[in-house]
N, C-alpha and C positions, 0 to 999 in steps of 0.2 A: 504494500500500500504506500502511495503518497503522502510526504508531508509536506506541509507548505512551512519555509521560514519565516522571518518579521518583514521580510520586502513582500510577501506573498506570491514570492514564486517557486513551483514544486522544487522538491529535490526528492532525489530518486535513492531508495536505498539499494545496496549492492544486486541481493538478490532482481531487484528488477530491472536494475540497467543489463543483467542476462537477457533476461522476456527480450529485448529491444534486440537482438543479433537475431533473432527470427523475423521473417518477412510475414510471417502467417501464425496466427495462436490461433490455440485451440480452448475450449471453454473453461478449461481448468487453467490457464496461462492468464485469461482474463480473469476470471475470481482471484486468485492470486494477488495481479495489480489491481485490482479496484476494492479488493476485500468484500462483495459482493456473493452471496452463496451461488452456489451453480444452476440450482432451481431457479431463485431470483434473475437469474441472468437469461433463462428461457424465457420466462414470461416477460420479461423487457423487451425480448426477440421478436416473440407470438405477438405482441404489440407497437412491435416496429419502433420499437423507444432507442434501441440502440444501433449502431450500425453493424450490422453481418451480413456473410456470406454464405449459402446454403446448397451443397453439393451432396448426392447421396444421403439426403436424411442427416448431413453432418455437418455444424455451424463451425464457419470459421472467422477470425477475426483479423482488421490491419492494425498493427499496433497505433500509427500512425492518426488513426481515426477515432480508436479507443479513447488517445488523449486527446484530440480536438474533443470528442464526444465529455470529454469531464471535465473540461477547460466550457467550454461553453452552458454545461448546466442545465441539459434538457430535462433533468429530471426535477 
């Protein structure tokens, strides 16, 4: 998960500047960084709240997007 410091902008703990060397996460790489349970993250999906990609019944995500998506606040 994200923190943010006193200028209010992220900084990324170790474990998730890893996440960031894949071009593609997979739903458990998302809960991960957002701290968001996995369940919680399909229904964000089934709702279009979040941005994914869906190939064979299998959601996938751009990390890229994941932070615009948390940066921005649609929820």
């Amino acid at each position: 998960m994200n923190n943010k410091d006193s200028g209010g902008v992220f900084v990324e703990k170790k474990k998730d500047s890893r996440l960031f060397d894949n071009r593609i996460w997979n739903i458990k790489d998302v809960s991960s960084y957002t701290g968001y349970a996995v369940g919680t993250l399909y229904n964000l999906a089934s709702k279009n709240l979040i941005p994914y990609i869906k190939k064979r019944g299998k959601l996938y995500f751009i990390p890229c997007q994941i932070q615009n998506w948390i940066e921005e606040g649609d929820l």
